[in-house]
N, C-alpha and C positions, 0 to 999 in steps of 0.2 A: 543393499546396493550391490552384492556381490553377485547373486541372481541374476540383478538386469546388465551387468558388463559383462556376464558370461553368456547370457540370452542375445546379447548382441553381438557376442565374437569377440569383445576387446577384454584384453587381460590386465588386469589390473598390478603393478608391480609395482614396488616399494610406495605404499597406502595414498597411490593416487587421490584426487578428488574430482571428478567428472563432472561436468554440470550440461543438463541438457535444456534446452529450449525448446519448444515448440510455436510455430509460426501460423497463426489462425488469421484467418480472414472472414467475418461473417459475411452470410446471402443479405445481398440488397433487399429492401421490401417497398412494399407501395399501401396505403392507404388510399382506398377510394371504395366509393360508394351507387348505386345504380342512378341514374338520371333516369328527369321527364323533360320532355319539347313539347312545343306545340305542333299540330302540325304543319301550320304555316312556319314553324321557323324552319322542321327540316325542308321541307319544301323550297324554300329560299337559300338552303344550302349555307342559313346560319351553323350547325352541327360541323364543326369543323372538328379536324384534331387537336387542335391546340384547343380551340375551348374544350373540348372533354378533357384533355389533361389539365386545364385551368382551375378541375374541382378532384385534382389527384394531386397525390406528391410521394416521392418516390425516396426514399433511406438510403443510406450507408454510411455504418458506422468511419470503415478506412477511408472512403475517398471523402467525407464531410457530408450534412446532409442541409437543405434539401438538395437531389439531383432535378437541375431542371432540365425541363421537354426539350429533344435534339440530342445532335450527335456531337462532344465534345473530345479537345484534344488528349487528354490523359486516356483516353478507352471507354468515359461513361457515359450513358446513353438514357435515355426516358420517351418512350415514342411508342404507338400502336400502328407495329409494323403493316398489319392487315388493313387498313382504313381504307375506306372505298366513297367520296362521297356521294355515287350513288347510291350507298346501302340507306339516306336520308333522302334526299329528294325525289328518287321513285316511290317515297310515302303515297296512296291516296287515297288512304281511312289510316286510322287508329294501327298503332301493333306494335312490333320492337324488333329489337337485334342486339346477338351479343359485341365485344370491341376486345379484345386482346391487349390490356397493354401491359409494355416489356421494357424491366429495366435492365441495365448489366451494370456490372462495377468495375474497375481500372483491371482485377484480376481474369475478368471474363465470367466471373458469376453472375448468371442468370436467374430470374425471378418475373414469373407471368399474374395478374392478377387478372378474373375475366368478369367483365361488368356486363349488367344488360341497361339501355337504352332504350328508354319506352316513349313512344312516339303517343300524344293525345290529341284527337280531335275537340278542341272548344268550341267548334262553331256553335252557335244559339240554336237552338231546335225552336219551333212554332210546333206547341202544343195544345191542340184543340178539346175541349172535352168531349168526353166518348156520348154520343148521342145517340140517345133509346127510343125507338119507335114509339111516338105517343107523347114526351116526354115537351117539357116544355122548361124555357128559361124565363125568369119575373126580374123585372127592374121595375125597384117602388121610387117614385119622383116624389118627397114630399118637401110644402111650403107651409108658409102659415095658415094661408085658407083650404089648402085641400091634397088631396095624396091622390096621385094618380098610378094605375097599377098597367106598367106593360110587360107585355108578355111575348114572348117568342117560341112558337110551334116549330118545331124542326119536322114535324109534317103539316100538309091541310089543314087550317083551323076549320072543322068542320060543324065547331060548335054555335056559330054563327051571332055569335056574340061582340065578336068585332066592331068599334065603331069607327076604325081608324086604323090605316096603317102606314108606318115608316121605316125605314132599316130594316124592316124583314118583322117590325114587331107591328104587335098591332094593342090597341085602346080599348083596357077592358072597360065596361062603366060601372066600374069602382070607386066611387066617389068619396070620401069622406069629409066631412065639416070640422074645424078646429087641430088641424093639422096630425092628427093620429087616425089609425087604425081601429 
């Protein structure tokens, strides 16, 4: 003990007792994690700030925790200063963007966490099978008396075997008795 009152300057007389303190304040923290949209909802300028902070939450041990999103009267704060909500509805495909969000605590500590924001397009695709020259598609129609075999040429059926055509297929005469093949 003699060291550290001498290392500070103060002189110890008639076997004082010093006691010191030290006064900590921990950095706020935040908990969050990257999102997905769709792209219709950024588009619609569902993506707000408050719903991206809706799936954060932001610590401090001294001022209680959770801190929620805004600016409150003691000094603390929870909010993604940068937010733009064009950086969502000028989506028009697929991509992302990162969001900055920043808490502070009553003492003015600061703490950034930076998420990224991934924007999907669901729309349904129509997907066609890939079609080979030459190549043909069969649909077998079968009942109890007979199986009938159509087929669809994605070119000329030039085999001239057609008896019949409808939707693009045509009637092979493929006949069978007793309902099979």
């Amino acid at each position: 003990m003699a060291d550290l009152t001498n290392a500070a300057g103060v002189t110890d007389q008639s076997g004082a007792t010093i006691t010191l303190y030290a006064v900590w304040d921990d950095c706020p923290w935040i908990v969050a994690e990257n999102l997905y949209y769709t792209l219709t909802q950024a588009q619609s300028g569902y993506i707000t700030d408050s719903e991206i902070l809706s799936h954060a939450t932001a610590y401090d041990r001294e001022d209680g925790s959770p801190i929620e999103p805004g600016f409150h009267e003691n000094g603390t704060s929870f909010s993604i200063p940068d937010y733009q909500a064009s950086d969502f509805t000028q989506f028009r495909r697929e991509g992302s963007c990162t969001e900055n969000l920043t808490v502070v605590d009553s003492t003015g500590s600061t703490y950034y966490k930076q998420i990224t924001v991934y924007v999907v397009d669901t729309t349904a695709v129509a997907v066609e099978p890939e079609e080979q020259p030459g190549s043909s598609t069969s649909i077998i129609i079968t009942n109890r008396r007979q199986t009938v075999v159509w087929r669809r040429f994605h070119l000329v059926d030039r085999s001239g075997i057609c008896s019949g055509v409808a939707d693009g297929f045509c009637k092979l005469p493929q006949r069978v008795s007793g309902g099979g093949l």
